[in-house]
N, C-alpha and C positions, 0 to 999 in steps of 0.2 A: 632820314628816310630816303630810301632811294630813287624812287618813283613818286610820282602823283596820285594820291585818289580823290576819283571824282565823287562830286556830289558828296562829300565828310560830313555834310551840317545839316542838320534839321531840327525838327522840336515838335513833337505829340501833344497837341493842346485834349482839355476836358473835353464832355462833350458843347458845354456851350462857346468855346475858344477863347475864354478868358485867362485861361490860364497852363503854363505851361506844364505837362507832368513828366515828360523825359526828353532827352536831349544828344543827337546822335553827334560825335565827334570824332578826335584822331588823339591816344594816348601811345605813346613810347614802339609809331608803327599799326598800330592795331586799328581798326574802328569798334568804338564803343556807343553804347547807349547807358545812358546814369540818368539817376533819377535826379530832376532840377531841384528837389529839397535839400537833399544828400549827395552832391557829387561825387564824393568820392565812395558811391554805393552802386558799382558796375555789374547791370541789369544783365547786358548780354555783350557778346563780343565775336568780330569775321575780321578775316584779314582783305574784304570788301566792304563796300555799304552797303551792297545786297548782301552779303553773307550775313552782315550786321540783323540788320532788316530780318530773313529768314531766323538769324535766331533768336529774335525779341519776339516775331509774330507766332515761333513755336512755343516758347516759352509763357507766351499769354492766348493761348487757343481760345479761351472763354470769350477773351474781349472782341469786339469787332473794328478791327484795323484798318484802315481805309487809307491806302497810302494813293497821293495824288500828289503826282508833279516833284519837280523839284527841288528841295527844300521845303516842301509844306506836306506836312502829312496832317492827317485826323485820328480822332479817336472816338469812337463811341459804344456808348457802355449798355 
């Protein structure tokens, strides 16, 4: 990878934060989000982690996504 991106990791707990349900990273260049059951089942994909971000929060409209800070995001259903 040629460059740095900032901010690669995170993790969207339930709503009580026991538990993780996705998990944002860096595969082959990309940032991804995968689900922490199934990693190798990529939810969404930016070649940022805001791009990432924008497109997991489009692809789940229903839910209400609460990103705070960095590295810690929420979830609530």
């Amino acid at each position: 990878m040629a460059h740095k991106i900032k901010n690669r990791f995170a993790t969207i707990k339930n709503a009580d934060g026991k538990r993780d349900l996705a998990e944002r990273t860096v595969r082959d260049g990309s940032v991804i989000w995968v689900n922490c059951e199934m990693p190798n089942v990529v939810l969404a994909e930016g070649k940022t982690a805001r791009g990432a971000d924008a497109a997991f929060k489009a692809l789940n409209a229903a839910l209400d996504i609460k990103f705070r800070g960095y590295g810690e995001h929420s979830l609530s259903i």
